[in-house]
C-alpha positions in Angstrom: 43.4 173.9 -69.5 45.4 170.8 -69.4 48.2 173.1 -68.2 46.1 174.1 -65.2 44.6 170.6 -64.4 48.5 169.5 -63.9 49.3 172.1 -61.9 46.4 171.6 -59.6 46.9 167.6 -59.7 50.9 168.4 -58.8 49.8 170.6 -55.9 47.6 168.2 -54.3 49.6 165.6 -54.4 52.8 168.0 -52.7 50.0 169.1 -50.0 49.7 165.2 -49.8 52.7 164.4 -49.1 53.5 167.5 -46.8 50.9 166.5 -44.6 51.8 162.9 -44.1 54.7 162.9 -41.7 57.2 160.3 -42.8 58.5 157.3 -40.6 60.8 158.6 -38.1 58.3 161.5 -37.9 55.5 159.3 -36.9 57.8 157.1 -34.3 58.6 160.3 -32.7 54.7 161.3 -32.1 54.4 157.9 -30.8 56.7 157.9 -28.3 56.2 161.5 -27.1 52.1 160.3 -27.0 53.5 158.1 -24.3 54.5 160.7 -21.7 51.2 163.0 -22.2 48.8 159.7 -21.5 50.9 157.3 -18.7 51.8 158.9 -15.6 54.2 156.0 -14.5 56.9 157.0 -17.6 59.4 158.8 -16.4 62.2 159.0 -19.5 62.7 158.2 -22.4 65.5 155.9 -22.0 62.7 153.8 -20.1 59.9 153.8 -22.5 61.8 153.0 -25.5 63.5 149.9 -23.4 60.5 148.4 -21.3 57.0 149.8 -23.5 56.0 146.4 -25.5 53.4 148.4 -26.5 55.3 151.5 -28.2 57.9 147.8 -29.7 54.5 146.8 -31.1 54.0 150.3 -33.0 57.4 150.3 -34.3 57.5 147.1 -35.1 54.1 147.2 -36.7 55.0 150.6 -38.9 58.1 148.5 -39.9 55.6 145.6 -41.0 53.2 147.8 -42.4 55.6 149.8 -45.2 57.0 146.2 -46.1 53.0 145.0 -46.3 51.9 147.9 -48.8 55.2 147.4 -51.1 53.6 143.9 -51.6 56.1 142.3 -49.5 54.0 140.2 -47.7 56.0 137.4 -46.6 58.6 139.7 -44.9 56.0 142.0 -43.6 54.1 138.8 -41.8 57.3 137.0 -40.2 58.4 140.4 -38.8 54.7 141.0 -37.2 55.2 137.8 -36.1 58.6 138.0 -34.4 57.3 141.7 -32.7 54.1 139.7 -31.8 56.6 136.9 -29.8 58.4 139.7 -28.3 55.8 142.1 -27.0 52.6 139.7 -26.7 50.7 142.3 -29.2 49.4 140.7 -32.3 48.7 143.4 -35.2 48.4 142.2 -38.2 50.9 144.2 -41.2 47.6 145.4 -42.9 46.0 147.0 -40.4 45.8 150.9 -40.4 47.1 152.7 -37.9 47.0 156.9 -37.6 49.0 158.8 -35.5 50.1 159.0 -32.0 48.7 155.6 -31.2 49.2 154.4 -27.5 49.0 150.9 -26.5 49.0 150.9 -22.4 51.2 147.8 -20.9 50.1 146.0 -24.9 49.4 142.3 -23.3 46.8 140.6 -25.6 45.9 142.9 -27.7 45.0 141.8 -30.8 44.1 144.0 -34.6 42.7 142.0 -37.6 44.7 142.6 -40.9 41.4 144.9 -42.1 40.9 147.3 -39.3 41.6 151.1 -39.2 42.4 153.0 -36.4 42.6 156.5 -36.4 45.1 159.2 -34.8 45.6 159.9 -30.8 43.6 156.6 -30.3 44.5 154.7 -26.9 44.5 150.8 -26.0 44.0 149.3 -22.9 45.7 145.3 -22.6 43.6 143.0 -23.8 41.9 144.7 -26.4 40.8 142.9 -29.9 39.5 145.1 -32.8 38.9 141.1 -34.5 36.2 139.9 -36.9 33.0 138.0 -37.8 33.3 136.7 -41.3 35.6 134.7 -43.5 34.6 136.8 -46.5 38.2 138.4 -47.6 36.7 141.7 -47.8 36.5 144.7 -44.9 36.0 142.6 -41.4 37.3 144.3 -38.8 36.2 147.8 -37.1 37.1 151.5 -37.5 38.1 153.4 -34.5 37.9 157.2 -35.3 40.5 160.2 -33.7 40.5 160.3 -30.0 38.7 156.9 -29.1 39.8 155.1 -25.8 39.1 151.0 -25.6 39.3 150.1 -22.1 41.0 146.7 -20.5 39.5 143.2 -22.4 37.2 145.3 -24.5 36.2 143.5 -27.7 34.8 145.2 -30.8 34.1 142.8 -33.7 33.0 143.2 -37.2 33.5 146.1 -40.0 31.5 148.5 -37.8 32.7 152.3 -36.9 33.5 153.5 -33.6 32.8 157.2 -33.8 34.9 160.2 -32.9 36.2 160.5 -29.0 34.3 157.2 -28.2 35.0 155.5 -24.8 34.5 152.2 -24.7 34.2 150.3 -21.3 36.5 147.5 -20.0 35.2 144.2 -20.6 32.6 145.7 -23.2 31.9 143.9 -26.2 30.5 146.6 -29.1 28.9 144.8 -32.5 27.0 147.7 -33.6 28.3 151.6 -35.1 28.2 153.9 -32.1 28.2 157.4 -32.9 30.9 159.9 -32.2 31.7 161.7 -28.2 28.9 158.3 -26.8 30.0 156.3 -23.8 29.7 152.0 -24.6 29.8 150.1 -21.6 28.4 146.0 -21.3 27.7 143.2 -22.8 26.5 143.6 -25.6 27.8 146.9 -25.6 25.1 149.8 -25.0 24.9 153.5 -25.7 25.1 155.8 -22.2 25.0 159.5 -21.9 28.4 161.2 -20.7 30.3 163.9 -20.4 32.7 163.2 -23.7 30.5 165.7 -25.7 30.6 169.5 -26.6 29.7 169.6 -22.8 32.4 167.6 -21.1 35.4 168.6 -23.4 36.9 170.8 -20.9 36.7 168.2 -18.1 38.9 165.9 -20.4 41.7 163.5 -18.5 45.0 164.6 -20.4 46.8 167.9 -21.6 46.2 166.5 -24.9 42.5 166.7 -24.9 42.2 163.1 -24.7 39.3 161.5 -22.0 41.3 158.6 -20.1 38.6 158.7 -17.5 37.3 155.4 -18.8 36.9 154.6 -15.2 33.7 156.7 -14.7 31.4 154.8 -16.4 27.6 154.9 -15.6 25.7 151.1 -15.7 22.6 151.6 -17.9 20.8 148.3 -16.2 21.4 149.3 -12.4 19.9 152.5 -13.6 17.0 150.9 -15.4 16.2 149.0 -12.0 16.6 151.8 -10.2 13.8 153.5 -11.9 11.9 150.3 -11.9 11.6 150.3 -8.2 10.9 154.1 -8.1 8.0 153.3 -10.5 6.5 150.4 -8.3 6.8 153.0 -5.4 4.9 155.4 -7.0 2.1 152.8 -7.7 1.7 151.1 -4.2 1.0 154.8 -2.9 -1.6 155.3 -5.6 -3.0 152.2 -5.0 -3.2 152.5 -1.1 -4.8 156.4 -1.4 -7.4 154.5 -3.4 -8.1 152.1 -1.1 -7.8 154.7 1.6 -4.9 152.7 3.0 -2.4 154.5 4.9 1.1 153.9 2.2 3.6 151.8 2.0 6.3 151.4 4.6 9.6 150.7 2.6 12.0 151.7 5.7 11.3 148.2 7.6 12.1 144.6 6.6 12.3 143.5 2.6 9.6 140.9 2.7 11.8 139.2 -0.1 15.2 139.0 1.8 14.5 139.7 4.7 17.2 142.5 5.3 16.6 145.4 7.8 16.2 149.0 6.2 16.5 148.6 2.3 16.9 145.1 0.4 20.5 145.0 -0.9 19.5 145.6 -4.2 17.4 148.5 -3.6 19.8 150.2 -1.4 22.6 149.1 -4.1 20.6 150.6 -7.0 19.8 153.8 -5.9 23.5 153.6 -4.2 25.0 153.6 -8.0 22.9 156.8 -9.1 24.2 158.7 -6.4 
């Protein structure tokens, strides 16, 4: 029994380790990630010499090894020196999977507690940062496949679910679940196309969505509808008061413009 229990144990463990790809395995996936998701590189020479953001991987993988054999101090000063030479600040105790892309890398910032999972992609600007002092878990999760677009901000030990985009400039507090569009501030839930329905419409060869562009805006929409809804009333209203409807095709008796207001013509512009 014993005999079989060690044998099972030793099996695991060599799967394990087979799975894991070692260093210069790893470095390899993320610099080939590089030519599937940025049309502007062109050879390798060029990305290894002028990416800061694939110098901030290495650097940080480098940082990271040093970090987990309890060599703190070392791990630290050599984050420190990548983060002076590429403007990326990741801390050595962060968690990163594989084939991680950091696009042009200025700003970003990862607290020492954060996990990011594989073929995730980074805009500039971009801080997976905190909200408490307590020395415990304080930073986010990113799952596979998520995409943080430019300035995006997602703080505290909440989990960004599986194929996730996030909008530029967002600022996401709260768990959102997996193949959801976040967009605003704070950071709301929009339907998209990232689901079971939209995966062949996906941006890149390598089934990841970089089309964080085409993001919907939940409170033009909810305005939109708003002004549909008053519509609808002022013609029930006149037909009960046996008053011919509404004429919305002349002036906007609140600014004054010809046709549709700005915002009215705006809103239902955005849906269209």
């Amino acid at each position: 029994m014993s005999e079989t229990l060690t044998m099972t144990a030793t099996a695991t463990a060599t799967a394990t380790i087979t799975a894991t790809p070692g260093l210069w395995a790893t470095l390899k996936e993320d610099l080939a990630c590089v030519f599937e998701r940025d049309p502007a590189a062109r050879s390798t020479l060029e990305v290894v010499t002028t990416y800061p953001g694939v110098h901030a991987i290495l650097t940080h993988r480098l940082s990271h090894r040093l970090w987990l054999a309890s060599w703190r101090f070392p791990a630290r000063f050599l984050s420190f020196i990548g983060r002076m030479l590429t403007n990326v600040d990741i801390h050595p105790g962060a968690t990163i999977g594989r084939r991680f892309f950091i696009d042009h890398g200025a700003g970003v910032v990862i607290g020492e507690t954060a996990k990011v999972g594989d073929d995730v992609t980074l805009y500039h600007g971009v801080t997976l940062g905190g909200t408490s002092w307590n020395k415990g878990r304080r930073h986010p999760t990113l799952s596979d496949g998520v995409v943080v677009g430019a300035g995006a901000k997602i703080l505290g030990p909440i989990t960004i679910g599986e194929r996730v985009r996030v909008g530029a400039n967002s600022v996401v507090v709260k768990d959102v679940p997996a193949d959801r569009t976040v967009v605003g501030v704070p950071g709301r839930i929009v339907d998209n196309l990232t689901g079971a329905a939209g995966r062949g419409k996906q941006g890149s060869i390598s089934g990841i969505n970089l089309d964080h562009n085409l993001l919907p805006d939940p409170v033009a929409k909810s305005i939109a509808c708003l002004i549909e809804r008053i519509e609808t009333m002022e013609k029930e209203l006149a037909e009960l008061r046996h008053e011919p409807p509404p004429d919305h095709s002349g002036q906007c008796k609140t600014c004054s413009a010809g046709d549709l207001c700005c915002e009215h013509e705006s809103m239902h512009g955005r849906l269209n």
